[in-house]
ZADO-1210 file (C-alpha; in nm, 4 decimals, padded with zeros to 6 digits):
<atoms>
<atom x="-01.0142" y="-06.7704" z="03.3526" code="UNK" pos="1"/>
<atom x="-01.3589" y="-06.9325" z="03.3090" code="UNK" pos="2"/>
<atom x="-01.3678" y="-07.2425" z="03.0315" code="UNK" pos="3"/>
<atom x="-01.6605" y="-07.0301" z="02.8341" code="UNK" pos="4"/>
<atom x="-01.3966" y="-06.7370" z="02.8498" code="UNK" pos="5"/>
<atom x="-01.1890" y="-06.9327" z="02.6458" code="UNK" pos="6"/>
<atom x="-01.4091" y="-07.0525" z="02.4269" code="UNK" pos="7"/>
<atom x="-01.4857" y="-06.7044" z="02.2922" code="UNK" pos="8"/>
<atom x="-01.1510" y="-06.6334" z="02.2463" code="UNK" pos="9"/>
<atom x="-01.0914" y="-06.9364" z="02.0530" code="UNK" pos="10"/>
<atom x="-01.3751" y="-06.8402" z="01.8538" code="UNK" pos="11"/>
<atom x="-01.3261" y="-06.5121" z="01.7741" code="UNK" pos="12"/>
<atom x="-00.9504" y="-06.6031" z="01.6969" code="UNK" pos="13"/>
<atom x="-01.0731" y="-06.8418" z="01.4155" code="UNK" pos="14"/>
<atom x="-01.3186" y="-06.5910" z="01.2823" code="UNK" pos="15"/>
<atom x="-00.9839" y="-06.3651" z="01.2150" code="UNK" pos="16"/>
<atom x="-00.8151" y="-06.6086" z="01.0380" code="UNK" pos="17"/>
<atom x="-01.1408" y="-06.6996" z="00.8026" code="UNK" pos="18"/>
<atom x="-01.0647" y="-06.7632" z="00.4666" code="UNK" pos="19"/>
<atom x="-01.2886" y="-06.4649" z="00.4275" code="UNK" pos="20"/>
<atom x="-01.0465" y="-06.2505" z="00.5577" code="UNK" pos="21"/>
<atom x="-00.8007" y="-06.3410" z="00.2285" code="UNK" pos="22"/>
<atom x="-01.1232" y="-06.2975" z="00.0095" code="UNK" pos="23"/>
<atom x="-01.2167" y="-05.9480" z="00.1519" code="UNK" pos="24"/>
<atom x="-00.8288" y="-05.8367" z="00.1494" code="UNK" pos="25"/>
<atom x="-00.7887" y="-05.9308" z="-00.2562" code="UNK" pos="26"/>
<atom x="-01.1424" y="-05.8648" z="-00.3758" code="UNK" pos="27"/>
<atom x="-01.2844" y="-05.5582" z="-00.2268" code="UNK" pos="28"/>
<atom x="-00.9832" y="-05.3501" z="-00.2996" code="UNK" pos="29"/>
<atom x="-00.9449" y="-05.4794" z="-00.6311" code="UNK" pos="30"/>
<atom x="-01.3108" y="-05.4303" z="-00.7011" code="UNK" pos="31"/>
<atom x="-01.3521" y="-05.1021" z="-00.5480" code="UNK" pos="32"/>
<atom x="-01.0704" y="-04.9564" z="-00.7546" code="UNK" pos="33"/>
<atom x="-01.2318" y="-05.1332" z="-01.1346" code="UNK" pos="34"/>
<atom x="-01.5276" y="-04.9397" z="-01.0155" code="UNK" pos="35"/>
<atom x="-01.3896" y="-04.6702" z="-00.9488" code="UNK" pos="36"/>
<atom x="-01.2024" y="-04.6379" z="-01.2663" code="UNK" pos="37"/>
<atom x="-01.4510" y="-04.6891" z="-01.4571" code="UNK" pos="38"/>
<atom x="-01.7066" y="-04.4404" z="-01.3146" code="UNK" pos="39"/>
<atom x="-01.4204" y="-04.1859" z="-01.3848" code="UNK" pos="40"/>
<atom x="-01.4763" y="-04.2852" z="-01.7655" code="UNK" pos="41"/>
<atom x="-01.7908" y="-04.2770" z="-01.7550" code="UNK" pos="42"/>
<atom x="-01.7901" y="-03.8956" z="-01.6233" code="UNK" pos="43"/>
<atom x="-01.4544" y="-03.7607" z="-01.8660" code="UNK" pos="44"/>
<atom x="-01.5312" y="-04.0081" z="-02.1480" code="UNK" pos="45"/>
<atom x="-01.1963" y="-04.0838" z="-02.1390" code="UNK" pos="46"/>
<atom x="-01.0358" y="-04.3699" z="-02.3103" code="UNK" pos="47"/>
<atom x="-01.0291" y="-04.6863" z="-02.1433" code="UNK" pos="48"/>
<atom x="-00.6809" y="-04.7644" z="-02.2305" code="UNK" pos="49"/>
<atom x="-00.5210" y="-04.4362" z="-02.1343" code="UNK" pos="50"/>
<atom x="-00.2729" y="-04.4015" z="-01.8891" code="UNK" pos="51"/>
<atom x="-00.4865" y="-04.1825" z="-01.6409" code="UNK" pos="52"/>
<atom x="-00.7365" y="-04.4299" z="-01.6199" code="UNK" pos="53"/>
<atom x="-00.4757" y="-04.6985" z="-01.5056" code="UNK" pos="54"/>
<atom x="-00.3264" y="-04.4118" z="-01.2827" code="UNK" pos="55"/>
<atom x="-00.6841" y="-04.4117" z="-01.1393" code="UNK" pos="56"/>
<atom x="-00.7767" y="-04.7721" z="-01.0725" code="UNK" pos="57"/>
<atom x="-00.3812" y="-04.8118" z="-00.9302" code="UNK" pos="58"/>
<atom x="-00.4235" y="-04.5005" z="-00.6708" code="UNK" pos="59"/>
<atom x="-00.7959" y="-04.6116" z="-00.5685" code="UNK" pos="60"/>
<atom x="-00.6429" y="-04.9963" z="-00.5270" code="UNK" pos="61"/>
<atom x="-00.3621" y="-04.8445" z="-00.3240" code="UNK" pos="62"/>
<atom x="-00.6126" y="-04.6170" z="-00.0952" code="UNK" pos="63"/>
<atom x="-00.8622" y="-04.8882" z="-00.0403" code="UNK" pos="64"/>
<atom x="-00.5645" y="-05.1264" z="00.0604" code="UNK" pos="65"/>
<atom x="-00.3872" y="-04.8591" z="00.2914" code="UNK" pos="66"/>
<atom x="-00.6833" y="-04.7412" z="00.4619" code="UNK" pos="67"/>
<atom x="-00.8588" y="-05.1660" z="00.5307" code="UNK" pos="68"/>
<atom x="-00.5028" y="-05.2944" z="00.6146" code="UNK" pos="69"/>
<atom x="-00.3772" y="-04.9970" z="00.8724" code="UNK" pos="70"/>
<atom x="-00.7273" y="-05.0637" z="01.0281" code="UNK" pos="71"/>
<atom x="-00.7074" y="-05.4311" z="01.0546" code="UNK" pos="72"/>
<atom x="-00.3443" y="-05.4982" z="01.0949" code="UNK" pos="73"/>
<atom x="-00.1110" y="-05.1543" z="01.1532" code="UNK" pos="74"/>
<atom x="00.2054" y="-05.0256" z="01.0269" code="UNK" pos="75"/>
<atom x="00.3972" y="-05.3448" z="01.1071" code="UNK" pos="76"/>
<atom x="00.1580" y="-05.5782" z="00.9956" code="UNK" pos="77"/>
<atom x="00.1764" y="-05.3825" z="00.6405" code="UNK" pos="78"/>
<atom x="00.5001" y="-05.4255" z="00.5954" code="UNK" pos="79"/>
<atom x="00.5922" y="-05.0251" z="00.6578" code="UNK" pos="80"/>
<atom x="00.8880" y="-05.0675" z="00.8165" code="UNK" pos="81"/>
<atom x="01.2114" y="-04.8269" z="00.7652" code="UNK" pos="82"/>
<atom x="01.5560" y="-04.8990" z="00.9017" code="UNK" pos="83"/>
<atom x="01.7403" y="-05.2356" z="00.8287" code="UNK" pos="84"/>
<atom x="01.3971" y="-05.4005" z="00.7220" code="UNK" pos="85"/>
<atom x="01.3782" y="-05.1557" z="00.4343" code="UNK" pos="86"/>
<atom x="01.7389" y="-05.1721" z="00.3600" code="UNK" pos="87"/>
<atom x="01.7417" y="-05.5396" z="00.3422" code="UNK" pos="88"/>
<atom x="01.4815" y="-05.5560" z="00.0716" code="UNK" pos="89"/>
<atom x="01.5937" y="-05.2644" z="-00.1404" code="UNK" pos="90"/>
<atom x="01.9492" y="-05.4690" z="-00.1353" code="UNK" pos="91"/>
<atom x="01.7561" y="-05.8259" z="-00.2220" code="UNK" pos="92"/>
<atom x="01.5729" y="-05.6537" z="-00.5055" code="UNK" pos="93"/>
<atom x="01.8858" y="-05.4952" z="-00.6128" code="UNK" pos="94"/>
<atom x="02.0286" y="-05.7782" z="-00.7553" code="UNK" pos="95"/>
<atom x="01.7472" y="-05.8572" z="-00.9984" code="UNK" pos="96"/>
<atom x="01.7207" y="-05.4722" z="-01.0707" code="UNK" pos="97"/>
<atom x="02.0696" y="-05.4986" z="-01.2095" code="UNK" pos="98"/>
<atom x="02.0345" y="-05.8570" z="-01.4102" code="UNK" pos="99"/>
<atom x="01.7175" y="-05.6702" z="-01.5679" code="UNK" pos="100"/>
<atom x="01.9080" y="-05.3235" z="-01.6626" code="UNK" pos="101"/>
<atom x="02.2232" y="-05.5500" z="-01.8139" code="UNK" pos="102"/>
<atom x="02.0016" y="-05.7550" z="-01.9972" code="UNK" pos="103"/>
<atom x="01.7834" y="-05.5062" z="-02.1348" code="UNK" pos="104"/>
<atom x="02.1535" y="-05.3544" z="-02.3154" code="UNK" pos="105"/>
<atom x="02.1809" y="-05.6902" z="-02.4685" code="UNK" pos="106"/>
<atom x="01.8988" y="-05.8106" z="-02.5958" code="UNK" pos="107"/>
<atom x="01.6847" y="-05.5130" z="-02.6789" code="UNK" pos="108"/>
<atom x="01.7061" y="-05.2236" z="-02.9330" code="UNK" pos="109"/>
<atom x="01.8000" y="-04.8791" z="-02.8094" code="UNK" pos="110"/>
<atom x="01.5843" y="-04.6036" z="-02.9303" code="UNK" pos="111"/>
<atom x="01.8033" y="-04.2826" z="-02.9094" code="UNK" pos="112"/>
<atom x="01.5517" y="-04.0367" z="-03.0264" code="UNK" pos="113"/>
<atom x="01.3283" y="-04.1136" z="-02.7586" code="UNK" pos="114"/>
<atom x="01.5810" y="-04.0118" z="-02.4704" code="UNK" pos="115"/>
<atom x="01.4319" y="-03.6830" z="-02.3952" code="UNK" pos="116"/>
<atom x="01.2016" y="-03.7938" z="-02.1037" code="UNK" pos="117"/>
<atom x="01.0225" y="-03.5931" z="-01.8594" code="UNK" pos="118"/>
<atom x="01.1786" y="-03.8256" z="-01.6081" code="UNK" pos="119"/>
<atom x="01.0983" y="-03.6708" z="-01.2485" code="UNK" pos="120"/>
<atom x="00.7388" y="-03.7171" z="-01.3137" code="UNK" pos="121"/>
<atom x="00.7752" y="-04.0294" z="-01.4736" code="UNK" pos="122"/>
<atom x="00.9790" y="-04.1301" z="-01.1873" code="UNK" pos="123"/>
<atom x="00.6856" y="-03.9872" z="-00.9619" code="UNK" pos="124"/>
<atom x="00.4038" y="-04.1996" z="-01.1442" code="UNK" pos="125"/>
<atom x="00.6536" y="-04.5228" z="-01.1402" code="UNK" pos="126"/>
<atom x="00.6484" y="-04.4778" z="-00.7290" code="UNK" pos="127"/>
<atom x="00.3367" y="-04.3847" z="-00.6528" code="UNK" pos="128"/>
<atom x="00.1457" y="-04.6232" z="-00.8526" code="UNK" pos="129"/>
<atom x="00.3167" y="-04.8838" z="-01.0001" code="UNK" pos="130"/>
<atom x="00.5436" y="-04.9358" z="-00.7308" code="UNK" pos="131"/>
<atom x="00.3225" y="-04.8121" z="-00.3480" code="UNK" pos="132"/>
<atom x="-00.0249" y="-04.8675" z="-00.4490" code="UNK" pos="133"/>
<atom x="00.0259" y="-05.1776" z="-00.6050" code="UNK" pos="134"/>
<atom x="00.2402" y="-05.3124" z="-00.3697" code="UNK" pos="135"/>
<atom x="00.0423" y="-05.1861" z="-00.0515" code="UNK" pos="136"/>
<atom x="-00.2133" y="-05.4110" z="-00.1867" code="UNK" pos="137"/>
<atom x="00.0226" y="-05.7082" z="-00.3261" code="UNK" pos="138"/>
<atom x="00.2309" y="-05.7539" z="-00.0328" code="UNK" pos="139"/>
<atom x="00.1078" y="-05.5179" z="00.2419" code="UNK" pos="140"/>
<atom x="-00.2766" y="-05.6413" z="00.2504" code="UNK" pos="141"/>
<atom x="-00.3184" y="-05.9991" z="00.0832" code="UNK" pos="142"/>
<atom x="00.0455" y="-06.1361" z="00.1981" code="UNK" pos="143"/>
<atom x="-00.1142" y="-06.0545" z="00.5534" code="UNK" pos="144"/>
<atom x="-00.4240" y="-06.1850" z="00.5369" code="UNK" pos="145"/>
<atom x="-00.2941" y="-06.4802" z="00.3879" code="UNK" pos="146"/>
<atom x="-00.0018" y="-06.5475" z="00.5657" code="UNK" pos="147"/>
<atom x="-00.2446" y="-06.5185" z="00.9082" code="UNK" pos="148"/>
<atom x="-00.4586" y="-06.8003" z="00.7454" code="UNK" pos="149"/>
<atom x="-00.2155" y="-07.0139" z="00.5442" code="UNK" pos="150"/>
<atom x="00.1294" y="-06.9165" z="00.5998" code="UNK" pos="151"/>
<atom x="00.3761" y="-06.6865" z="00.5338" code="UNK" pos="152"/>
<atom x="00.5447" y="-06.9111" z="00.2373" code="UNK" pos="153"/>
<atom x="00.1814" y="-06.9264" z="00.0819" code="UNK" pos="154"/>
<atom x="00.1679" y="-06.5790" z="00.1339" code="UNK" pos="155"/>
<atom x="00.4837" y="-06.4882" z="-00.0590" code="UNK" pos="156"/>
<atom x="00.3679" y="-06.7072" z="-00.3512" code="UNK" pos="157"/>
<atom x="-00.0199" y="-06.5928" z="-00.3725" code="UNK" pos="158"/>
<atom x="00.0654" y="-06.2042" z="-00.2730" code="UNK" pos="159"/>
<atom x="00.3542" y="-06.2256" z="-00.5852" code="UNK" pos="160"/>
<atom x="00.1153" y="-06.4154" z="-00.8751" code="UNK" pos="161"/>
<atom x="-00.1280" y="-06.1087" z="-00.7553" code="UNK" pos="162"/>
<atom x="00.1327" y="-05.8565" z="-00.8705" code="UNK" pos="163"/>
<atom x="00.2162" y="-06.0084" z="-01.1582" code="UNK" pos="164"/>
<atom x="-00.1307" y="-06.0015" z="-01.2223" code="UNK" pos="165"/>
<atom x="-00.2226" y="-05.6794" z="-01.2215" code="UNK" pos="166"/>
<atom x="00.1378" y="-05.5513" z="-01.3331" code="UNK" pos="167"/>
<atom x="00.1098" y="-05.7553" z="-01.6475" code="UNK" pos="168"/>
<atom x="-00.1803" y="-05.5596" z="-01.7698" code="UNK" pos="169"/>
<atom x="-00.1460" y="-05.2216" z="-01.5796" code="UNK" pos="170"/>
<atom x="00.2422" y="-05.1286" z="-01.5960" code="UNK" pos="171"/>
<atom x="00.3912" y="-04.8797" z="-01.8207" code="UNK" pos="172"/>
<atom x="00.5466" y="-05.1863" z="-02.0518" code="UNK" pos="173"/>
<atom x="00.2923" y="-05.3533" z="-02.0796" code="UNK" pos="174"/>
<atom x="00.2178" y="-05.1888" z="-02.4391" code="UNK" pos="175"/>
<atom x="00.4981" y="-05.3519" z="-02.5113" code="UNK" pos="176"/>
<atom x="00.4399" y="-05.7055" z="-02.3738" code="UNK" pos="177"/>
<atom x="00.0981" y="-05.6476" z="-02.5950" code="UNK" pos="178"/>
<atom x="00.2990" y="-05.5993" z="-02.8995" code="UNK" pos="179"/>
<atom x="00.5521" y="-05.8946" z="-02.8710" code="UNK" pos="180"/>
<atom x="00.3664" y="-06.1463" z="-02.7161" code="UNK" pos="181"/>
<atom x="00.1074" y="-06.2684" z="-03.0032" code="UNK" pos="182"/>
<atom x="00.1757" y="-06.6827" z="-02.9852" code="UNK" pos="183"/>
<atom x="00.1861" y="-06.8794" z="-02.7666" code="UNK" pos="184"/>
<atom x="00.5063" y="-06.9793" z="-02.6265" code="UNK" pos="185"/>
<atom x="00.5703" y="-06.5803" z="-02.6334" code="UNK" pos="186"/>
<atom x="00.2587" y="-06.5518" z="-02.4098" code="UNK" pos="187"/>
<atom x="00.3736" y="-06.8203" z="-02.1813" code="UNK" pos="188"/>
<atom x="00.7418" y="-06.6594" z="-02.1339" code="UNK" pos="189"/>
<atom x="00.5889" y="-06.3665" z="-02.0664" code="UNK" pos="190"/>
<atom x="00.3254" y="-06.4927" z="-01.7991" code="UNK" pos="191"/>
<atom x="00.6758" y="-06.6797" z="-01.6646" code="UNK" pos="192"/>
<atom x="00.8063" y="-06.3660" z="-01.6468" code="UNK" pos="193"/>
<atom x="00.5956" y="-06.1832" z="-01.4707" code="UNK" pos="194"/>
<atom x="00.5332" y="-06.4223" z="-01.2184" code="UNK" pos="195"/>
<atom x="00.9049" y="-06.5103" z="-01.1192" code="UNK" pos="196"/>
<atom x="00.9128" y="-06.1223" z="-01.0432" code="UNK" pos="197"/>
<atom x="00.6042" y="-06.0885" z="-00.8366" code="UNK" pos="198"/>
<atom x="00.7141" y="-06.4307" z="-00.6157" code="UNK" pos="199"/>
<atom x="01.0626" y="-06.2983" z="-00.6047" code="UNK" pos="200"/>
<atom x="00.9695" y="-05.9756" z="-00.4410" code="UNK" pos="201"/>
<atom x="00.7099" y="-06.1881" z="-00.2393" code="UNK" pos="202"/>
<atom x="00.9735" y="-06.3964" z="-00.1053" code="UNK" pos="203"/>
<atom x="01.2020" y="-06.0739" z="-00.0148" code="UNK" pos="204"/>
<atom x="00.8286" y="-05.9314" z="00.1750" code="UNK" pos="205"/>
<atom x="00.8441" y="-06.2983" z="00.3780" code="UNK" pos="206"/>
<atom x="01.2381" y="-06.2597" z="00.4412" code="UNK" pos="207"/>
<atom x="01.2512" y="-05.8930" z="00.5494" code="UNK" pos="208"/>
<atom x="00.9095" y="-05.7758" z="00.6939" code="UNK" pos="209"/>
<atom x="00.8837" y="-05.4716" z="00.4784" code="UNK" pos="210"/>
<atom x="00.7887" y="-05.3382" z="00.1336" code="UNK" pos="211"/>
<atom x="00.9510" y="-04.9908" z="00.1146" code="UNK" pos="212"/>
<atom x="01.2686" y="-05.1009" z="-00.0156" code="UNK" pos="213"/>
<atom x="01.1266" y="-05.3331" z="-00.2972" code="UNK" pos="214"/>
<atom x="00.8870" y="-05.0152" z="-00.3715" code="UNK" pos="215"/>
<atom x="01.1771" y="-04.8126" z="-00.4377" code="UNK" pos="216"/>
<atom x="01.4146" y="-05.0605" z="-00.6392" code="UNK" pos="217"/>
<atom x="01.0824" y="-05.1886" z="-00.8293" code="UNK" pos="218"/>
<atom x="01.0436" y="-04.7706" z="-00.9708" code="UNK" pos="219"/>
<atom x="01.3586" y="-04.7731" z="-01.0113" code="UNK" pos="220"/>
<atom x="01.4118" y="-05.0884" z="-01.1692" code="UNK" pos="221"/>
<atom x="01.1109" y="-04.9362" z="-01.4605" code="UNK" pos="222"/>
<atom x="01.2764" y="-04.5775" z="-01.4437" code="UNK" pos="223"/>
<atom x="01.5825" y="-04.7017" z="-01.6197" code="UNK" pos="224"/>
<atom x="01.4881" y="-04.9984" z="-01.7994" code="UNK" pos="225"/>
<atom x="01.1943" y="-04.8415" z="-01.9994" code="UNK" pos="226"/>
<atom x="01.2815" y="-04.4690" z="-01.9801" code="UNK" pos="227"/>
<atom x="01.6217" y="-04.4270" z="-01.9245" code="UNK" pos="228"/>
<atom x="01.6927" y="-04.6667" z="-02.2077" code="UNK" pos="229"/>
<atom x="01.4048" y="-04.6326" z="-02.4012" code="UNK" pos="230"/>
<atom x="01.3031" y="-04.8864" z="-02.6227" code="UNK" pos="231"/>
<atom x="01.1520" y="-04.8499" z="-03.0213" code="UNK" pos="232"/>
<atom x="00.7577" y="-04.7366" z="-02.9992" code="UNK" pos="233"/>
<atom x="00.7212" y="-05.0392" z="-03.2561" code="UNK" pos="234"/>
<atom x="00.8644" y="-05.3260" z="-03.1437" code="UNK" pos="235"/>
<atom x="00.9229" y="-05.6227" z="-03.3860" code="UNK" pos="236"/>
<atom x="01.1705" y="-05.9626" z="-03.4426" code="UNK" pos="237"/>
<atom x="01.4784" y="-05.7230" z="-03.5681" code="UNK" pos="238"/>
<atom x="01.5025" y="-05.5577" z="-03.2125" code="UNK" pos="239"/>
<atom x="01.3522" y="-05.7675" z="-02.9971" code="UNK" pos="240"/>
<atom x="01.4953" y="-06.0681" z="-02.8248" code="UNK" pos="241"/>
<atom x="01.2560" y="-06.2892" z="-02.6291" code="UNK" pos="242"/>
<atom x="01.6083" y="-06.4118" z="-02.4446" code="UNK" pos="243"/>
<atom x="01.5423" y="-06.0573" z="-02.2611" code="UNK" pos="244"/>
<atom x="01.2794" y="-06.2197" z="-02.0641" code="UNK" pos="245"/>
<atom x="01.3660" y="-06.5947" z="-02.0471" code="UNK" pos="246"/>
<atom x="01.7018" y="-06.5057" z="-01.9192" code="UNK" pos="247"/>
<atom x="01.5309" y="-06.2599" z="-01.6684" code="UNK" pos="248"/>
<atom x="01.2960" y="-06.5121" z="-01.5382" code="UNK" pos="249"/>
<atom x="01.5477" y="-06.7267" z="-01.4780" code="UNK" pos="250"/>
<atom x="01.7617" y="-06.5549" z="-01.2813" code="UNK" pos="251"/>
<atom x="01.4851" y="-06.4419" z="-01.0747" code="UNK" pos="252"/>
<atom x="01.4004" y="-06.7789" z="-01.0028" code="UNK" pos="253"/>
<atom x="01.7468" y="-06.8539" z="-00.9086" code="UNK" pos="254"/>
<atom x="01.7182" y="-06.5031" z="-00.6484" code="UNK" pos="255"/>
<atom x="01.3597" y="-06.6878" z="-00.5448" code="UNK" pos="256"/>
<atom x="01.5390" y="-07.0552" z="-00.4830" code="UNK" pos="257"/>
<atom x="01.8592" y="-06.8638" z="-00.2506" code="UNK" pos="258"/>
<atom x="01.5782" y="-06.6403" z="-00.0428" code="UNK" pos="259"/>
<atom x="01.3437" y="-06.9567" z="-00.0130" code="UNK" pos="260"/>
<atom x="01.3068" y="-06.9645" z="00.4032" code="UNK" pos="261"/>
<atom x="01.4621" y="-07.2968" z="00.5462" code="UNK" pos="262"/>
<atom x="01.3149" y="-07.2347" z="00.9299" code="UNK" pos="263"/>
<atom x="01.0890" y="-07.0312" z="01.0775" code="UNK" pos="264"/>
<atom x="01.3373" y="-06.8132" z="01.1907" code="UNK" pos="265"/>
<atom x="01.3541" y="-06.6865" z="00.8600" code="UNK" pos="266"/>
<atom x="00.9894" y="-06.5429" z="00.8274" code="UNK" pos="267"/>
<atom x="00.9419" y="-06.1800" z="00.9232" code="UNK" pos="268"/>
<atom x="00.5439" y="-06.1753" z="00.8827" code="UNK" pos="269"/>
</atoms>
């Protein structure tokens, strides 16, 4: 092989791993979908805080991330992977699934009027666009691109503060996050919160190589924590509990500290 051969290849191998290629996986997706979200309210004069409008921006982020990343890097490299991949991470995210669900009996108020949900299509929203479309960007699109540049332990950080990101102000609770959090310590536990989660199921991305079982567990996980056990429309001091999220965070950072990879072995990019 000629010595200018190489040199291309050298080249054209560092123009892959760019930091451009990070900027282009978080941005343009991210971008593309506020766009498109808010043409769509533009054309309905819909609200800008309903629920379809988030439904919107979270399906065009999830299209926009599916369609670059299956280009760019394939099934594999997104993290699609079935079998034991899938049922490693679904068993991972299990265990903060269930700290969540027994904490949420303890430390926040039940309200039983509220318990007749239309749950299969709540379920169905949960999936398809908290859960995939978010995800397919989080930890399908930017943990690749960044993990080809940086790392895959940079990856599972920076692909999990970018959930927690865009979960904090597009999920189903975060109404109620809105409603509690008004100082700010609360804001702070919150933010700690959120972000223990999103590195947590970052770190189970880096350890297994796939996203489909997190995706399940994660509508799951909001199926029976917010619906299932629905909590008061108004939420105030008397049944509320800011332990409910401390404790949480906590114990996800505990899950974060046992999955943290010790060799290289560990990494399934």
């Amino acid at each position: 092989m000629s010595k200018n051969s190489k040199n291309k290849r050298s080249k054209s191998a560092q123009a892959q791993k760019s930091p451009a290629e990070v900027a282009i996986a978080t941005v343009v997706p991210l971008l593309g979908s506020l766009l498109l979200g808010q043409a769509v309210i533009s054309l309905t004069s819909a609200s800008s805080e309903s629920l379809s409008r988030s439904s919107i921006i979270l399906a065009g982020l999830g299209i926009i991330s599916m369609y670059y990343g299956m280009q760019k890097y394939g099934t594999p490299g997104m993290g699609l992977r079935g079998g034991r991949p899938m049922f490693a991470g679904a068993g991972f995210a299990f265990m903060g699934w269930v700290a969540v669900v027994v904490l949420r009996f303890i430390y926040i108020a039940v309200d039983e009027n509220a318990l007749n949900q239309p749950l299969f299509s709540i379920f169905v929203y949960l999936l398809l666009f908290e859960a995939f479309a978010l995800q397919v960007w989080a930890f399908s699109l930017v943990f690749k691109a960044v993990s080809n540049v940086y790392g895959g332990l940079t990856a599972a950080i920076v692909s999990g503060l970018s959930f927690a990101g865009i979960g904090f102000y597009f999920f189903q609770e975060s109404f109620f996050l809105n409603q509690i959090f008004t100082s700010g310590w609360l804001i702070l536990v919150g933010i700690l919160y959120m972000a223990t989660w999103g590195i947590f199921y970052g770190m189970v991305r880096l350890r297994t190589g796939s996203i489909l079982g997190i995706v399940l567990v994660q509508a799951m996980q909001s199926l029976t924590t917010w619906e299932l056990i629905p909590p008061f429309e108004f939420v105030n001091e008397s049944n509320f509990n800011p332990l409910f999220y401390t404790i949480a965070g906590i114990i996800y950072a505990v899950l974060i500290w046992r999955l943290w990879p010790k060799e290289l072995d560990d990494y399934r990019i």
